[in-house]
N, C-alpha and C positions, 0 to 999 in steps of 0.2 A: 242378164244373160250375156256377160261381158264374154268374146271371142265365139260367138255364135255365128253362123251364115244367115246372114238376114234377107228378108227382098222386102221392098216398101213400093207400093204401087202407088202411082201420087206424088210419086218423091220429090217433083221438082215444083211441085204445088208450096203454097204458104206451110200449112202444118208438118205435109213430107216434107221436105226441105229439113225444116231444124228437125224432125225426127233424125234423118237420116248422119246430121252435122252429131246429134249424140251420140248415137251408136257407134260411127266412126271416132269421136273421141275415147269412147269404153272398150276398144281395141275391136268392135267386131269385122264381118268382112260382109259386105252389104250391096246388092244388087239394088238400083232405082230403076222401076218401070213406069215409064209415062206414054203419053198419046205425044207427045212432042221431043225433040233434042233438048239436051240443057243448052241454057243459051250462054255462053264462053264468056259471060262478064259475070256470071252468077258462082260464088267463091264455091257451092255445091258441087259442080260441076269436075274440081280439080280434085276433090276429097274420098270421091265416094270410091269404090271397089272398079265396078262394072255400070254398064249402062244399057237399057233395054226399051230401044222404042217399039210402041207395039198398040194395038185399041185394047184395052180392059177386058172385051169381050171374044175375040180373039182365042184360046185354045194353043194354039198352035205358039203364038208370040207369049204367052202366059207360060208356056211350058219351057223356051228359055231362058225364061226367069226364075223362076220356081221350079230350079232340078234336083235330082235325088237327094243331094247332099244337104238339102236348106234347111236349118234349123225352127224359121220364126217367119211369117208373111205377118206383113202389120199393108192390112190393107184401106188405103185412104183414097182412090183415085175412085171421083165421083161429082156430078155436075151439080153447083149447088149458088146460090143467090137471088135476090128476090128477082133481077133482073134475065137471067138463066128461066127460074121457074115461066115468067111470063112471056119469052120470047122459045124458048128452046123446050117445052114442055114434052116433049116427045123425046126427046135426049134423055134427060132428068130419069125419066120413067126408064129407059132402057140401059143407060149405063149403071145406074146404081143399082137394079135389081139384076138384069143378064151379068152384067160386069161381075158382082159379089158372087152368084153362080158360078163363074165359071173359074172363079180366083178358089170356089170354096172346095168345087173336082176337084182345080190340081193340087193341094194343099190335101186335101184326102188322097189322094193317090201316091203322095210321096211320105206322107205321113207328118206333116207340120203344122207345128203350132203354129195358131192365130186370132190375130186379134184387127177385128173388123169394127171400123170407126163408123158411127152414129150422129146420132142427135139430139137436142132437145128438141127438135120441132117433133117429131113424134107422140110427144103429148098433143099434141095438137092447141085446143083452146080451152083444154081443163079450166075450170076456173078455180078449183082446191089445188092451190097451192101451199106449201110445196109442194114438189113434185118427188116421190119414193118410185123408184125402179118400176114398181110394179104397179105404179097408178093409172086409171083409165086415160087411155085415149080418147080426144073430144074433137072430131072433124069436124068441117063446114061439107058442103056437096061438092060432089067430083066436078061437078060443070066448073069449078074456079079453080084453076091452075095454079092458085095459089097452096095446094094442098098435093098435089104431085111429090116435092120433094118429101115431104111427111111418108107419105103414103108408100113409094119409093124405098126408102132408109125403114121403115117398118118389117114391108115382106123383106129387104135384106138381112134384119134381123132373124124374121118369122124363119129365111133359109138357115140362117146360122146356126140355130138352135137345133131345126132339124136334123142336119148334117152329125150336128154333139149327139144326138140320139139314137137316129137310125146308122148312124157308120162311124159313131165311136171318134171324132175328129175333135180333138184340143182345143175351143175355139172360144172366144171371150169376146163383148160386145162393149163398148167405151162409145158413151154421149159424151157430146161437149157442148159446154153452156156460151155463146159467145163468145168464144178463142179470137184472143187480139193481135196484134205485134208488126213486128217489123217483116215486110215483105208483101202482107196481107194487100189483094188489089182492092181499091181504093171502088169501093159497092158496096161497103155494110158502115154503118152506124160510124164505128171508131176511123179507121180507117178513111173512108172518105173526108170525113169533117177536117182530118186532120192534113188530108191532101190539098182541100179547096182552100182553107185557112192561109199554111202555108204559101198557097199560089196567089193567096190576094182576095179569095172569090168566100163568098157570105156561103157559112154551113146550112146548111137545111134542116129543118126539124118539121116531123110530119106531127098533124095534129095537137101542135101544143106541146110537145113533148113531154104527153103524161106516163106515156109508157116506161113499165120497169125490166130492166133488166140486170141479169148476175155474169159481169167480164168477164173472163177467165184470161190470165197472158199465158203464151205462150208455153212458157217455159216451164209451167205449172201443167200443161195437158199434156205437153211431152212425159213430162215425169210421171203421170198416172198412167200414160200410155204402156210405158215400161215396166211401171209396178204391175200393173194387170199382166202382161207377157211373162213375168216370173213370174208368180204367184199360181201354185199348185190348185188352190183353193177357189181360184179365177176362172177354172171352166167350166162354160156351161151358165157363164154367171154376167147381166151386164151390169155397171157400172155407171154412174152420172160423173161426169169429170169436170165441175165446176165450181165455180164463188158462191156460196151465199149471201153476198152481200148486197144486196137489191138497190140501183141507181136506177132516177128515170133520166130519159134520153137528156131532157133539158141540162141537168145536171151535167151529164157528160162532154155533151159540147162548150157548157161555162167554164167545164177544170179545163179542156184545151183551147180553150181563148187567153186563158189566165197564161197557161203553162207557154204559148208562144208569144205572149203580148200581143196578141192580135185586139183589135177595136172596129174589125167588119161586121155590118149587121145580119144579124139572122134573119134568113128566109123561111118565110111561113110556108107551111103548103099543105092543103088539104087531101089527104090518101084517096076518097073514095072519086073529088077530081081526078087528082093524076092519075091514078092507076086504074079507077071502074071498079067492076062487080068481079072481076078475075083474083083479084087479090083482096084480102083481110087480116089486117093486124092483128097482132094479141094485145092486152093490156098489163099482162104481168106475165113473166115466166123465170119460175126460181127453183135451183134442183133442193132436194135431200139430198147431200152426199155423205151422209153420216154410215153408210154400207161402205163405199170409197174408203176413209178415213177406218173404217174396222178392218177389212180384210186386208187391203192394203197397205195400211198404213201410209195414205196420200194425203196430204193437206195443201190447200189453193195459199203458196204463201206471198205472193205476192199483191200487196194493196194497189187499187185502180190508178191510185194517182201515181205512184211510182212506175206502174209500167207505160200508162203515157207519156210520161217524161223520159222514160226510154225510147217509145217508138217516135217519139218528134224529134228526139237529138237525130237515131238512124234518118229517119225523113230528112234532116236537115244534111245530111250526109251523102243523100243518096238523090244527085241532080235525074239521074233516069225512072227513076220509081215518079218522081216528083212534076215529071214531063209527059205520064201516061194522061190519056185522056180518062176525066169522070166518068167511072163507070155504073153510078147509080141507076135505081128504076126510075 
């Protein structure tokens, strides 16, 4: 949708961020709405159109952002991590589910297209995998806050779809399968490992690191992000935006030991210690994105180890990312 008016909520988030670095590279004119300023070392910050601080939920701060003229809302601002889900579980619930509400009004009211980011956790803990768009969801009990975000990004979903029915609104739903890269704060799997590594300090792996999972870098969810926003045939329709290609955790911290020369030892640690009965792992989670790849014509093309090697060169590059505190659960 090259030279469209854009608004990215999130924008100054990990995935908004490069969302918002492409669009402005494909000539569009692009509004970033966040809960915070960009912070003036962040090259975002110099690029973008306009800038809209404001809470997600909000109405009023939504509305100048998303004004008459906007072509596309790609909305991404949303509380999410395992350390988030366990401490902030009342956040989680109400930004992702009120917040999409009210992004999905004004977007109906002015009449924009949109494309509302998801998840794979939403499957929950299927155990058939793959996972195809429309495969059952598998919770654990509400009592463990480890199911909030799921539950959460589901009815945002459940809205989304609504809104495409009862009021006619353009709107397309994009999961992503463990999105990596540079910027990402250092609380999930890739990212941290490659934080503490770097700093000296022994990667973590929970439970043996039998778990699998399918990376997705960066620049490959952006790109689907975008395929869905054009793509006529896109609404009304979600999408899984990820790798097929199934690593377990152990694996992933061994490529970036290799990839930095590191020879610090790995920290064991057992989940249901550290974290209790709030939180539950999965043991595999792998999309279908053979829908993806049809209507789109989107392919994940970048291999895991290649985008490592990218996000440890930036890490190595980047002394204030590299200076944040561990923000693991």
């Amino acid at each position: 949708m090259s030279g469209a008016r854009a608004v990215v909520t999130g924008g100054c988030g990990f995935l908004g961020s490069h969302l918002v670095e492409r669009l402005v590279a494909q000539g569009d004119e692009v509004t970033v709405f966040d809960a915070a300023p960009p912070p003036p070392e962040q090259r975002i910050a110099r690029q973008h159109s306009r800038h809209v601080t404001g809470d997600v939920r909000d109405p009023e701060a939504l509305a100048a952002a998303i004004r008459p003229d906007v072509d596309v809302v790609y909305h991404l601002a949303a509380v999410v991590g395992v350390d988030q889900y366990l401490s902030r579980p009342l956040d989680v619930i109400d930004i992702n589910f009120t917040g999409t509400r009210r992004v999905l009004e004004r977007a109906a009211e002015v009449g924009a297209r949109v494309v509302v980011a998801s998840t794979s956790e939403v499957f929950g803990r299927n155990p058939a995998v793959p996972w195809a768009e429309d495969a059952e969801r598998v919770l654990g009990p509400t009592t463990a806050d480890r199911w909030t975000y799921s539950t959460s990004k589901a009815l945002a979903e459940h809205l989304t779809f609504a809104f495409v029915r009862q009021h006619g609104l353009a709107a397309t739903v994009v999961r992503y399968f463990n999105a990596y890269g540079p910027r990402q704060r250092p609380a999930y799997v890739v990212s941290r490992t490659v934080h503490r590594v770097l700093n000296g300090r022994s990667p973590v792996l929970y439970d043996g690191g039998r778990q699998t999972r399918c990376f997705t870098y960066v620049d490959d969810a952006v790109t689907g992000t975008l395929a869905a926003a054009a793509s006529a045939d896109a609404v009304g329709e979600a999408f899984n935006i990820g790798s097929m290609t199934e690593t377990t955790m152990a694996e992933v911290v061994a490529v970036i030991l290799r990839l930095t020369a590191s020879t610090v030892p790995v920290t064991e640690v057992d989940t249901a210690q550290r974290l209790g009965a709030a939180y539950e792992d999965l043991s595999r989670r792998i999309p279908d994105n053979a829908k993806a790849r049809k209507v789109l014509n989107w392919s994940c093309d970048t291999p895991l180890e290649d985008g490592l090697r990218q996000l440890v060169a930036w890490a190595r590059a980047n002394p204030d990312w590299l200076a944040l505190p561990d923000q693991g659960a």
